[in-house]
mmCIF file of the C-alpha atoms, coordinates in Angstrom:
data_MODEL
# 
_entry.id   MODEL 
# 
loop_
_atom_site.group_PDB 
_atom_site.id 
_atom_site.type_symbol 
_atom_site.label_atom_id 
_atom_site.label_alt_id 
_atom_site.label_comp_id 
_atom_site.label_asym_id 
_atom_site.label_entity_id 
_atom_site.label_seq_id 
_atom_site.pdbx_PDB_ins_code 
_atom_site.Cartn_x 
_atom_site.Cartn_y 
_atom_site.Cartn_z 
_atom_site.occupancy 
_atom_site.B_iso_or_equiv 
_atom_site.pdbx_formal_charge 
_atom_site.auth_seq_id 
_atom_site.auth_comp_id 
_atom_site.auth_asym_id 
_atom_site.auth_atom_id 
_atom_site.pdbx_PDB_model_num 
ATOM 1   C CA . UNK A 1 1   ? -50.289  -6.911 56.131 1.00 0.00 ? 1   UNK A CA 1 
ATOM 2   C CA . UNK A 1 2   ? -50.128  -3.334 56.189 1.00 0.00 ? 2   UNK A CA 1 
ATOM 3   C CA . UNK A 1 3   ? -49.002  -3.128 52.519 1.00 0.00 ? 3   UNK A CA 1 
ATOM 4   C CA . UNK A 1 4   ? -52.694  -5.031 51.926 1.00 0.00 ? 4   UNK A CA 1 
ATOM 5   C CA . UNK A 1 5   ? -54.654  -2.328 54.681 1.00 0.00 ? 5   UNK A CA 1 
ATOM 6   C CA . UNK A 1 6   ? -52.772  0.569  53.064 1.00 0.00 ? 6   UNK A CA 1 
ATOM 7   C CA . UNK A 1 7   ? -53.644  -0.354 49.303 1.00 0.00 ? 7   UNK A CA 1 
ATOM 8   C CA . UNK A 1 8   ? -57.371  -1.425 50.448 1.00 0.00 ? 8   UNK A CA 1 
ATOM 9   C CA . UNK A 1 9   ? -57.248  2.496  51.954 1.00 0.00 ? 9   UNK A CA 1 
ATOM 10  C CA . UNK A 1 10  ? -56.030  3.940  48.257 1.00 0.00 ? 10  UNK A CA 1 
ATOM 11  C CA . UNK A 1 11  ? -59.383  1.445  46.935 1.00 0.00 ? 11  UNK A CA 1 
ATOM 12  C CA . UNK A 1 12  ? -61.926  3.062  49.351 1.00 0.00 ? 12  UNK A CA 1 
ATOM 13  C CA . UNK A 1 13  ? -60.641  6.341  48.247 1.00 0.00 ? 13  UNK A CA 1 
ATOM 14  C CA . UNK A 1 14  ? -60.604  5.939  44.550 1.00 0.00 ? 14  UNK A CA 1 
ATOM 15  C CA . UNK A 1 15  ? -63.869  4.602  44.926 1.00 0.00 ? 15  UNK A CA 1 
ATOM 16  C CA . UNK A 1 16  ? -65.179  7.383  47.101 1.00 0.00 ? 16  UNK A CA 1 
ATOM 17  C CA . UNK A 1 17  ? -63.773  10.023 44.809 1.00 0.00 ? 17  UNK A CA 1 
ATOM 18  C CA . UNK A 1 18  ? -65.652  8.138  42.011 1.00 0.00 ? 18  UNK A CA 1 
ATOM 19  C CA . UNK A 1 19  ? -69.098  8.498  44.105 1.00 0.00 ? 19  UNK A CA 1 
ATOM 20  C CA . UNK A 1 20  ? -68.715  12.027 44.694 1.00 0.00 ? 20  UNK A CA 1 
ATOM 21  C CA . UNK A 1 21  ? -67.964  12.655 41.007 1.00 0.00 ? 21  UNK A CA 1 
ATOM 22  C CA . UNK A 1 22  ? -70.961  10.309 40.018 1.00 0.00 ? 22  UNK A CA 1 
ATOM 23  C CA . UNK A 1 23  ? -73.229  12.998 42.347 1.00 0.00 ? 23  UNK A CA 1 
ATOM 24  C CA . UNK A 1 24  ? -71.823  15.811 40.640 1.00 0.00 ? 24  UNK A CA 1 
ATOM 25  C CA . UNK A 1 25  ? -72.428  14.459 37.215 1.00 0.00 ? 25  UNK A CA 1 
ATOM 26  C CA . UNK A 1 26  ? -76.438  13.509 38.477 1.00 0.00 ? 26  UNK A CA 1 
ATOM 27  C CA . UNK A 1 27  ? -76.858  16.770 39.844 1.00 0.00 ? 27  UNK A CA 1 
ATOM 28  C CA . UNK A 1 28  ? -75.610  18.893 36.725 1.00 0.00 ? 28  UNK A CA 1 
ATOM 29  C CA . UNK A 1 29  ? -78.020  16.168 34.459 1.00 0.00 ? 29  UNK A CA 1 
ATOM 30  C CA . UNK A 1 30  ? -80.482  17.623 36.197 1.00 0.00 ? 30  UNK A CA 1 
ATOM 31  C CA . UNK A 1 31  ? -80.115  21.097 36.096 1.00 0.00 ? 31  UNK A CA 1 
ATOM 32  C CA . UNK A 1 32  ? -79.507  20.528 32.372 1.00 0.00 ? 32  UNK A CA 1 
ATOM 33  C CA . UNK A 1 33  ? -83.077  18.576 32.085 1.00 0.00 ? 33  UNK A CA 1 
ATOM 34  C CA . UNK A 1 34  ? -84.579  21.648 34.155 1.00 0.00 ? 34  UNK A CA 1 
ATOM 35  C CA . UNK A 1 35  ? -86.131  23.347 31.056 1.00 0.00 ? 35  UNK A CA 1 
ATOM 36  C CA . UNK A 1 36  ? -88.343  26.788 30.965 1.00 0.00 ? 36  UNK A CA 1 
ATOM 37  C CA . UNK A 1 37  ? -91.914  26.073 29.796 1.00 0.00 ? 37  UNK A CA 1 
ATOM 38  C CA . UNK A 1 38  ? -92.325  27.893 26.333 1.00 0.00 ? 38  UNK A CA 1 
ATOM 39  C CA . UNK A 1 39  ? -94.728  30.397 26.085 1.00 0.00 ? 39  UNK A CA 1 
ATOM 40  C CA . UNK A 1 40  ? -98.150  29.323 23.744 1.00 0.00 ? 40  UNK A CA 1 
ATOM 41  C CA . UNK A 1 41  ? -99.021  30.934 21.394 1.00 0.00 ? 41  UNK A CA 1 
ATOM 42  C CA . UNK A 1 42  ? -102.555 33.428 21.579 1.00 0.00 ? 42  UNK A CA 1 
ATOM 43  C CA . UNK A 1 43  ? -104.174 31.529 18.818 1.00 0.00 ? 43  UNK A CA 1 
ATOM 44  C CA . UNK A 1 44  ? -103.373 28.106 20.814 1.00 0.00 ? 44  UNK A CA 1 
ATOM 45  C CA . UNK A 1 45  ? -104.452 30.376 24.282 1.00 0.00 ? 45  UNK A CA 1 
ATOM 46  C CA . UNK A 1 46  ? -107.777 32.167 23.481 1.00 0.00 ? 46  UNK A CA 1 
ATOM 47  C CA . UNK A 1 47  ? -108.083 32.655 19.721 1.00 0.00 ? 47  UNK A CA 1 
ATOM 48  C CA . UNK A 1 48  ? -109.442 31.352 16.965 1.00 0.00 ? 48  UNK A CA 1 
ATOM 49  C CA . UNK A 1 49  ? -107.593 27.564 17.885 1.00 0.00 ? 49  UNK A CA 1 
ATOM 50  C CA . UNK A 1 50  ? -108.355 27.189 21.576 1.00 0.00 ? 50  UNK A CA 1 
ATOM 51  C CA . UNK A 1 51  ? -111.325 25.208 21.740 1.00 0.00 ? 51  UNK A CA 1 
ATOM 52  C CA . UNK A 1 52  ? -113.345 25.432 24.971 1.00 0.00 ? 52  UNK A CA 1 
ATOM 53  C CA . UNK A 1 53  ? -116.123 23.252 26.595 1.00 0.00 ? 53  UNK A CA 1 
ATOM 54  C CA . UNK A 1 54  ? -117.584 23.757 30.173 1.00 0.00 ? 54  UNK A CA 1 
ATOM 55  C CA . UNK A 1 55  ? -116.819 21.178 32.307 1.00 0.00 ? 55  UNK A CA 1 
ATOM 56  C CA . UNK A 1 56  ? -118.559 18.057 33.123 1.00 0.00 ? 56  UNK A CA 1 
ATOM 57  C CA . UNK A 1 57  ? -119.317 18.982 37.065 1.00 0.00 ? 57  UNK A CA 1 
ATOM 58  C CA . UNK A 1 58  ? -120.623 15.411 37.238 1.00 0.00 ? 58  UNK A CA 1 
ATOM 59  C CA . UNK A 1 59  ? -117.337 13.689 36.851 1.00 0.00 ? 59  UNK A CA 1 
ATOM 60  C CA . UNK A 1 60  ? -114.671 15.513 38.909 1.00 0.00 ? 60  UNK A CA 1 
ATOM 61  C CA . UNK A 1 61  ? -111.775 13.483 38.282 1.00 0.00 ? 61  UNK A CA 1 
ATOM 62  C CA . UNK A 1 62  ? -111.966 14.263 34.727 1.00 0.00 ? 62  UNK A CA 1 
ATOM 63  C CA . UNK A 1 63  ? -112.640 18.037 35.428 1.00 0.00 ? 63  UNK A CA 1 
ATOM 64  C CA . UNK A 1 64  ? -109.351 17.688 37.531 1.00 0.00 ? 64  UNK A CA 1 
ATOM 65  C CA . UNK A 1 65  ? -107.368 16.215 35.168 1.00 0.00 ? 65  UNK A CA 1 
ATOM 66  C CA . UNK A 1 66  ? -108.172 18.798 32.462 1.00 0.00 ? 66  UNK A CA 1 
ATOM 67  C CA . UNK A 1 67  ? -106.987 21.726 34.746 1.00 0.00 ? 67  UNK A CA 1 
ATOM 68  C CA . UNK A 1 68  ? -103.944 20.182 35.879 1.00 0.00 ? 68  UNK A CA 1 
ATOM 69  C CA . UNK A 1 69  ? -102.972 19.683 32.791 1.00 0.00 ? 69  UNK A CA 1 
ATOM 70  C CA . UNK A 1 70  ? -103.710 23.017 30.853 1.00 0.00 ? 70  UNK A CA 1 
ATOM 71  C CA . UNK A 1 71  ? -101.247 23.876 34.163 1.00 0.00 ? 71  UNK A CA 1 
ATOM 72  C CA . UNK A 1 72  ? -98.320  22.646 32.932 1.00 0.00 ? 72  UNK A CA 1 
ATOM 73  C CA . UNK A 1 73  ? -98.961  23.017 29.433 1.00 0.00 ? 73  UNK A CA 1 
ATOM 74  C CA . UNK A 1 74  ? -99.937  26.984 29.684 1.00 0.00 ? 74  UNK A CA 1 
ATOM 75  C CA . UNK A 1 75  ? -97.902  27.881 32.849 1.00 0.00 ? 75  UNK A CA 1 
ATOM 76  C CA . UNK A 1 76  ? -95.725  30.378 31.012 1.00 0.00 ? 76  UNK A CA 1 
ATOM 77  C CA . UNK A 1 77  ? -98.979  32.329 29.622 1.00 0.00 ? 77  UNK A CA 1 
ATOM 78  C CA . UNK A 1 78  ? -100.626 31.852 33.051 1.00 0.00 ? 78  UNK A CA 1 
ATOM 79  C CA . UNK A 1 79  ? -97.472  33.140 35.133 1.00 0.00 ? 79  UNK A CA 1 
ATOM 80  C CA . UNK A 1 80  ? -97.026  36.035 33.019 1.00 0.00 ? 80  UNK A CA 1 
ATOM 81  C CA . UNK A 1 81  ? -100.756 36.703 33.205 1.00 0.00 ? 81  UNK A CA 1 
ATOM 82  C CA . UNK A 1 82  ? -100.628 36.645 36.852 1.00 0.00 ? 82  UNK A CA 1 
ATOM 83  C CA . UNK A 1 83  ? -97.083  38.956 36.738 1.00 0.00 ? 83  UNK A CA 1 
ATOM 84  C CA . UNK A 1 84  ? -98.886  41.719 34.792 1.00 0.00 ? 84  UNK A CA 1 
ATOM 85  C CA . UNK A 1 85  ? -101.734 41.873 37.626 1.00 0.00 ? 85  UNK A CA 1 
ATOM 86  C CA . UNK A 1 86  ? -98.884  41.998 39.970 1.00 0.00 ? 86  UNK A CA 1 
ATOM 87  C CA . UNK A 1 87  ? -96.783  44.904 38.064 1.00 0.00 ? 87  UNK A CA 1 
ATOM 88  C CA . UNK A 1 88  ? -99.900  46.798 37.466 1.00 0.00 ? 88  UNK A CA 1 
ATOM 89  C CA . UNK A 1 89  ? -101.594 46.682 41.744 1.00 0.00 ? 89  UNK A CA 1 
ATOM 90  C CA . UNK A 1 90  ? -97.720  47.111 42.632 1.00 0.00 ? 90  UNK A CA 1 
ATOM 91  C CA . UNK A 1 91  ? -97.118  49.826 40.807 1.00 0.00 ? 91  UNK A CA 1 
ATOM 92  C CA . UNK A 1 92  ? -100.237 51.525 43.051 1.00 0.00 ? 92  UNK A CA 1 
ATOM 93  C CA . UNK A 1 93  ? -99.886  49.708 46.273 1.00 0.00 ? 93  UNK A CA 1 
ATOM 94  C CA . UNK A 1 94  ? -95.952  48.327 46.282 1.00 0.00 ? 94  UNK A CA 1 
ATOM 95  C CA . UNK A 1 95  ? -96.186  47.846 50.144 1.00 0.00 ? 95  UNK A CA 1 
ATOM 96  C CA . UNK A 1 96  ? -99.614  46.184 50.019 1.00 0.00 ? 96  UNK A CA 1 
ATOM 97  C CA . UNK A 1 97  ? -98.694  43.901 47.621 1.00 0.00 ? 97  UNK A CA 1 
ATOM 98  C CA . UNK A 1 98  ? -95.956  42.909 48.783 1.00 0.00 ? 98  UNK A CA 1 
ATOM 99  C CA . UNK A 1 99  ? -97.912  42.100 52.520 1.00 0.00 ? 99  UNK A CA 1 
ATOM 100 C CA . UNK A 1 100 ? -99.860  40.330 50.702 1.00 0.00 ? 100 UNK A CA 1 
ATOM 101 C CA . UNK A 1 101 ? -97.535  38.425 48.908 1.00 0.00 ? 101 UNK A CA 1 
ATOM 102 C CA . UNK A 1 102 ? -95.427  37.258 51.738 1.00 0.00 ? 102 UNK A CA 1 
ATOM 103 C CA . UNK A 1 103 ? -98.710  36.161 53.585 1.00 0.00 ? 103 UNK A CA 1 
ATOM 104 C CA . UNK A 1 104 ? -99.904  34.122 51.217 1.00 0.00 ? 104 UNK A CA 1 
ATOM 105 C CA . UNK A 1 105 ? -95.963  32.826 50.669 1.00 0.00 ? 105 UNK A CA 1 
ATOM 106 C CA . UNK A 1 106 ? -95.509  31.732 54.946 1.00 0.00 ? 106 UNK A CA 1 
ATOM 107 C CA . UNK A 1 107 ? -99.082  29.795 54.636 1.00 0.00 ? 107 UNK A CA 1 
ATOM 108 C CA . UNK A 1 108 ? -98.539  28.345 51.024 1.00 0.00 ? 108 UNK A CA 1 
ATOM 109 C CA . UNK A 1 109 ? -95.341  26.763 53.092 1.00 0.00 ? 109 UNK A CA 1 
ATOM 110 C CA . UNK A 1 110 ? -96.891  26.308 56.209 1.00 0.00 ? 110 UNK A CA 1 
ATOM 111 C CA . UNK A 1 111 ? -99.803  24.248 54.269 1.00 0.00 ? 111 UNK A CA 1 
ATOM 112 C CA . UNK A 1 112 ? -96.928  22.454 52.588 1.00 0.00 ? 112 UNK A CA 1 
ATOM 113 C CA . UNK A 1 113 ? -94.369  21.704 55.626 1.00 0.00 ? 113 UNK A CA 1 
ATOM 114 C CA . UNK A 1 114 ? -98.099  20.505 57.415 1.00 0.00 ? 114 UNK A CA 1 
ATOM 115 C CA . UNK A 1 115 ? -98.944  18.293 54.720 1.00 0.00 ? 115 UNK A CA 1 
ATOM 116 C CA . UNK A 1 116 ? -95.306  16.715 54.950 1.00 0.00 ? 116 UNK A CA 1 
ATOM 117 C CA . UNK A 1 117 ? -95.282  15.880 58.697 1.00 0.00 ? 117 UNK A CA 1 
ATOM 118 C CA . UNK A 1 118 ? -98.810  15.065 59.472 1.00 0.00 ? 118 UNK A CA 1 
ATOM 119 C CA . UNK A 1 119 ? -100.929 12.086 58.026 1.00 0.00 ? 119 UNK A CA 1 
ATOM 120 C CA . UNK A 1 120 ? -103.996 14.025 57.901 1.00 0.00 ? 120 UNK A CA 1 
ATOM 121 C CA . UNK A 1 121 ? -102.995 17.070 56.513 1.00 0.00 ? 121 UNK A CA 1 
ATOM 122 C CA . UNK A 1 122 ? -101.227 14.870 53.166 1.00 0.00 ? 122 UNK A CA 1 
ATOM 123 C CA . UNK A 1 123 ? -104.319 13.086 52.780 1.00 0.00 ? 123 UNK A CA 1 
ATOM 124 C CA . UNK A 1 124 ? -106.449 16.204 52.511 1.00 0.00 ? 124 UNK A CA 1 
ATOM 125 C CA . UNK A 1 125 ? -104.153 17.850 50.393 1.00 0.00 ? 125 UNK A CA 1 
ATOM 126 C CA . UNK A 1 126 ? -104.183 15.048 48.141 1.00 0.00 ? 126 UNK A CA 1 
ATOM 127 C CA . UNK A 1 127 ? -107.884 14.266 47.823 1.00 0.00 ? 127 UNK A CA 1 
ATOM 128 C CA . UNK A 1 128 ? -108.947 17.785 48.217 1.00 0.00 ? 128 UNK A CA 1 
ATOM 129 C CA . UNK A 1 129 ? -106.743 19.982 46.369 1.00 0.00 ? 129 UNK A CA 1 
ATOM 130 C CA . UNK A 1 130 ? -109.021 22.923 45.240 1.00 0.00 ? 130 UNK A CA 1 
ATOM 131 C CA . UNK A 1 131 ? -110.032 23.053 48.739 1.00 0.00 ? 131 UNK A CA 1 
ATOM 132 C CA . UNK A 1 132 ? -106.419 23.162 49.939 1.00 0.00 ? 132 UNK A CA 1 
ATOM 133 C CA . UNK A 1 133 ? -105.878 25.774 47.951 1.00 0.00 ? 133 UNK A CA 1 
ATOM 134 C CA . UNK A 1 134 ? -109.192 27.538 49.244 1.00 0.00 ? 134 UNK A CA 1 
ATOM 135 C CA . UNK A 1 135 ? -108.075 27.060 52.726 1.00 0.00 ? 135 UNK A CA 1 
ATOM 136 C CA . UNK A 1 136 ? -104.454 29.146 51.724 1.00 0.00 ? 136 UNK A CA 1 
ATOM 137 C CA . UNK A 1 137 ? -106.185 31.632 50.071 1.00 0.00 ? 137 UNK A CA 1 
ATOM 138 C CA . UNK A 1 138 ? -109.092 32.233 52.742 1.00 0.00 ? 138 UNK A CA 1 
ATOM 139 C CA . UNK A 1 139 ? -106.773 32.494 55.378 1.00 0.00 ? 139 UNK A CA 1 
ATOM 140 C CA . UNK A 1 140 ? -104.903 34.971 53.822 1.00 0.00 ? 140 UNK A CA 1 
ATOM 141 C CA . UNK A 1 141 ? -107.942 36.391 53.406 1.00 0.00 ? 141 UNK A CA 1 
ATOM 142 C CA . UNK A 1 142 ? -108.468 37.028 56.760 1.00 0.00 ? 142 UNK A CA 1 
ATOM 143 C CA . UNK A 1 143 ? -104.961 38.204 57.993 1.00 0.00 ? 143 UNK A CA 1 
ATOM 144 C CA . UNK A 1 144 ? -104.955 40.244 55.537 1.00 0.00 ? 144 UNK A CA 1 
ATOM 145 C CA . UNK A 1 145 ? -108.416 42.061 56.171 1.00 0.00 ? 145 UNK A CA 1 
ATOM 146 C CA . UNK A 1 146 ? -107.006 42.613 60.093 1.00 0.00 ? 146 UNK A CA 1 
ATOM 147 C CA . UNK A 1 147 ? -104.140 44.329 58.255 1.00 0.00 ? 147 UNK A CA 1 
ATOM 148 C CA . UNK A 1 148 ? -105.620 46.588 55.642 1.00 0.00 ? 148 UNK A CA 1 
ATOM 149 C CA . UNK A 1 149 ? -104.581 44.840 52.217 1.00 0.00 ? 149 UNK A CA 1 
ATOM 150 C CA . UNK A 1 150 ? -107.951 43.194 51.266 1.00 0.00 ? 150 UNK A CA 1 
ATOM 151 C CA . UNK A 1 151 ? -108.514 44.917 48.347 1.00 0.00 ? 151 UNK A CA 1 
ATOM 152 C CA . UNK A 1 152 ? -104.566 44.406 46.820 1.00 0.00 ? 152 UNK A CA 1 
ATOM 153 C CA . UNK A 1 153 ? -105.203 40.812 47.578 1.00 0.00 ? 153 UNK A CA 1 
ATOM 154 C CA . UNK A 1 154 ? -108.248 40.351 45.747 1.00 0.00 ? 154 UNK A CA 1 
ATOM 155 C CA . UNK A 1 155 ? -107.217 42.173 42.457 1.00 0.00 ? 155 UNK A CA 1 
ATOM 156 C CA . UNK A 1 156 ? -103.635 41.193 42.469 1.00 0.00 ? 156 UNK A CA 1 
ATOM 157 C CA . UNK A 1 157 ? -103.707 37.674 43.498 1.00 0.00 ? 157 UNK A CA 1 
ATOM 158 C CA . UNK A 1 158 ? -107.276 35.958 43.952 1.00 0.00 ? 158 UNK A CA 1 
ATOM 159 C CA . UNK A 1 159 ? -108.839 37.308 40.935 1.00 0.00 ? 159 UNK A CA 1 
ATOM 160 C CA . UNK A 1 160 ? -105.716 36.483 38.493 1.00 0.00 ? 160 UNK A CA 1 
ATOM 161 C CA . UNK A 1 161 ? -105.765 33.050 40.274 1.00 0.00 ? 161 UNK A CA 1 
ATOM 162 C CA . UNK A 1 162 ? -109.298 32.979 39.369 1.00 0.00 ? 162 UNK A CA 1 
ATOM 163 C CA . UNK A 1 163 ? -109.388 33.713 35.658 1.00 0.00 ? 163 UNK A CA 1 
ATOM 164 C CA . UNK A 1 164 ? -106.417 30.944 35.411 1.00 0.00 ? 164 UNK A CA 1 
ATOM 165 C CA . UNK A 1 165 ? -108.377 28.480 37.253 1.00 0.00 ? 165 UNK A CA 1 
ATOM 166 C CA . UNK A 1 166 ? -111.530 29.219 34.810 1.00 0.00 ? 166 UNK A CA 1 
ATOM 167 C CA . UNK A 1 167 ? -109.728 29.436 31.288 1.00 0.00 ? 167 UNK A CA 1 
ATOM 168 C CA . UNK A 1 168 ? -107.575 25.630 32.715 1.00 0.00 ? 168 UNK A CA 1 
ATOM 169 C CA . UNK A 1 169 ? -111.500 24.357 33.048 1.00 0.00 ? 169 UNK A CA 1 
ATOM 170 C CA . UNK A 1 170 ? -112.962 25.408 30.070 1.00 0.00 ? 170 UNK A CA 1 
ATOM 171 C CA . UNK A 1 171 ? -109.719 24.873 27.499 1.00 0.00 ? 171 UNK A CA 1 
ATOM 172 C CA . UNK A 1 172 ? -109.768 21.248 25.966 1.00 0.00 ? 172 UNK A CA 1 
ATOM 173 C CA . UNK A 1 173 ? -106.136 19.520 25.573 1.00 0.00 ? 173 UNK A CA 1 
ATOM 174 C CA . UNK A 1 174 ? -104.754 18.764 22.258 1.00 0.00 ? 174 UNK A CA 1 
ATOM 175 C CA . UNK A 1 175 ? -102.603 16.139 21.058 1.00 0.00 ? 175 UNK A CA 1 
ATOM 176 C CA . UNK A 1 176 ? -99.138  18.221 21.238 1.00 0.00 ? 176 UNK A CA 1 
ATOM 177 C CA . UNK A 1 177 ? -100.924 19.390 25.288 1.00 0.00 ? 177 UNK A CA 1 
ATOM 178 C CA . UNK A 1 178 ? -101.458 15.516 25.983 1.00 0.00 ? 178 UNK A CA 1 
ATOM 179 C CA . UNK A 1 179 ? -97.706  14.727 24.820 1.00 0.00 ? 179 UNK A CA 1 
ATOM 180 C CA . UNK A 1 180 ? -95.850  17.502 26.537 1.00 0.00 ? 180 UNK A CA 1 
ATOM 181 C CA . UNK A 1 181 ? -97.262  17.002 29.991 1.00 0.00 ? 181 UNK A CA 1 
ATOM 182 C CA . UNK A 1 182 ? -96.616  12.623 29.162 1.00 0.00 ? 182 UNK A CA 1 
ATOM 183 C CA . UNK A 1 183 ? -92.717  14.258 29.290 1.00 0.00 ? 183 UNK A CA 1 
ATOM 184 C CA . UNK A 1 184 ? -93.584  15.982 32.613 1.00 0.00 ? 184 UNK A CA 1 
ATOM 185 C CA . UNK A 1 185 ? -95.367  13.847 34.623 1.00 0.00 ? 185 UNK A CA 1 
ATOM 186 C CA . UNK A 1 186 ? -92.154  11.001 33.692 1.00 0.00 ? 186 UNK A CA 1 
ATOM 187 C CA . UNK A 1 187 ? -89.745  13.522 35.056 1.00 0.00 ? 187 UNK A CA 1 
ATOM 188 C CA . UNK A 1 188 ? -88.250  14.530 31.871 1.00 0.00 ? 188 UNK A CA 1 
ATOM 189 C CA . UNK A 1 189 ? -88.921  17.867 32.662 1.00 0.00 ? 189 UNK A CA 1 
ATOM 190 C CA . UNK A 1 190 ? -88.823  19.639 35.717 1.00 0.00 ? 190 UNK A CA 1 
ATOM 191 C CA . UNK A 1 191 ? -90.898  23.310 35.328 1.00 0.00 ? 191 UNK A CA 1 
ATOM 192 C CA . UNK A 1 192 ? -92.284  25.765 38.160 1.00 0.00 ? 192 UNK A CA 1 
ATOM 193 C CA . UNK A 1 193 ? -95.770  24.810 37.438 1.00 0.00 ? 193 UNK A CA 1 
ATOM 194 C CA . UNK A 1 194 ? -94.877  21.176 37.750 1.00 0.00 ? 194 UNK A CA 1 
ATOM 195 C CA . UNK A 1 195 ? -93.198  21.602 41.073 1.00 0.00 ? 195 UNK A CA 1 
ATOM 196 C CA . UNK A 1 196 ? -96.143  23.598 42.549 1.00 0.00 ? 196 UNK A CA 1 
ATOM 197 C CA . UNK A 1 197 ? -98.446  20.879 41.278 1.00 0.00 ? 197 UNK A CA 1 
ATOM 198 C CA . UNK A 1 198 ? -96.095  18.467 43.527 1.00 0.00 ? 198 UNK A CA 1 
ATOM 199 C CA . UNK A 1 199 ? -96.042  20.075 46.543 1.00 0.00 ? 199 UNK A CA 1 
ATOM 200 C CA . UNK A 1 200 ? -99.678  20.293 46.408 1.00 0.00 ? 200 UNK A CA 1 
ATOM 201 C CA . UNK A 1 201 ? -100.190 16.624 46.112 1.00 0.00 ? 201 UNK A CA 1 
ATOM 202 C CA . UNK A 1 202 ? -101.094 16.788 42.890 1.00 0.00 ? 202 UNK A CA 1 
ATOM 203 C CA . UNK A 1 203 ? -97.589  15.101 40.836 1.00 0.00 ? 203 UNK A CA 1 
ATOM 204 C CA . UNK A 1 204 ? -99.316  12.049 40.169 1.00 0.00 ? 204 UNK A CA 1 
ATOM 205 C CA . UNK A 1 205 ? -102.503 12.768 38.582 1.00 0.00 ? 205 UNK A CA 1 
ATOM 206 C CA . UNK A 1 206 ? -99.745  15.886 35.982 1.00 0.00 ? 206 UNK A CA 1 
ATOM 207 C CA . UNK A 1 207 ? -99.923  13.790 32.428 1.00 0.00 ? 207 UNK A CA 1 
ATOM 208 C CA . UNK A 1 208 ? -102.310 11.420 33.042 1.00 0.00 ? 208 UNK A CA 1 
# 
């Protein structure tokens, strides 16, 4: 009897051991599948290739689609967009901008720990996503006018999160757009702008 108890004990083991290896393995898959978004190229961006159209205001699920899309599929041009603004009011307000920055950081997460834990907060956030992101961005706003930093906010964060927001409206997708953000919306890739999308309620409408 204890022969059988002891060599069920050396089972359970082996088997645990194999579990914990299994994790391992499923963790490092992913980290491997976690793949930097390349950067597009001008032509594709703005140039002579990038073909724009305004927006048909009449059919906002469309309109939505588009941007969240050109998201993923531009998010290294937009993010290093954005990181110039950043160097450039940084280099003349460091301490501002980085008030500013840690502001609109703590609500960004507030929004998002809300959003998890209360019913009414996800549902907003996921049929009202512009205005989520209106409601992050005007509160910060308003700490940040009690505090002296309006002005680093506006040129270093709202107005670079502006012109990204206008140039995803107005750029059509092409094919090679339409297929890369099919691999992200799957979960074949895993990229910044993709995760951002997510916690803003926004994963299932990336692709579509």
């Amino acid at each position: 009897m204890l022969r059988r108890l002891n060599s069920f004990k050396r089972v359970f083991r082996t088997v645990g051991l194999q579990c914990m290896l299994v994790n391992v393995v499923n963790k490092g898959v992913k980290m491997v599948d976690f793949q930097p978004p390349p950067f597009r190229t001008l032509d594709d961006f703005l140039l002579s290739s990038a073909r724009l159209s305004v927006p048909d205001v009449r059919n906002l699920d469309r309109w939505n689609n588009r941007i969240i899309n050109n998201l993923l599929y531009y998010q290294s041009n937009y993010f290093a967009f954005a990181a110039a603004f950043l160097v450039i009011v940084g280099y003349f307000q460091p301490l501002q901008l980085i008030l500013g920055a840690t502001i609109v950081i703590l609500l960004f997460l507030g929004f998002v720990w809300g959003a998890e834990n209360k019913a009414v907060i996800r549902r907003f956030r996921r049929n009202h996503p512009s205005l989520s992101l209106a409601a992050i961005l005007g509160s910060s706003y308003l700490l940040l006018s009690f505090l002296g930093g309006v002005a680093v906010f506006l040129f270093g964060i709202a107005f670079p999160i502006l012109m990204i927001l206008i140039h995803a409206s107005v750029r059509l997708r092409s094919l090679k757009n339409k297929i890369e953000n099919k691999l992200e919306s799957i979960g074949l890739k895993r990229t910044p702008m993709g995760l951002l999308l997510e916690a803003l309620g926004q994963e299932q409408e990336a692709g579509s």
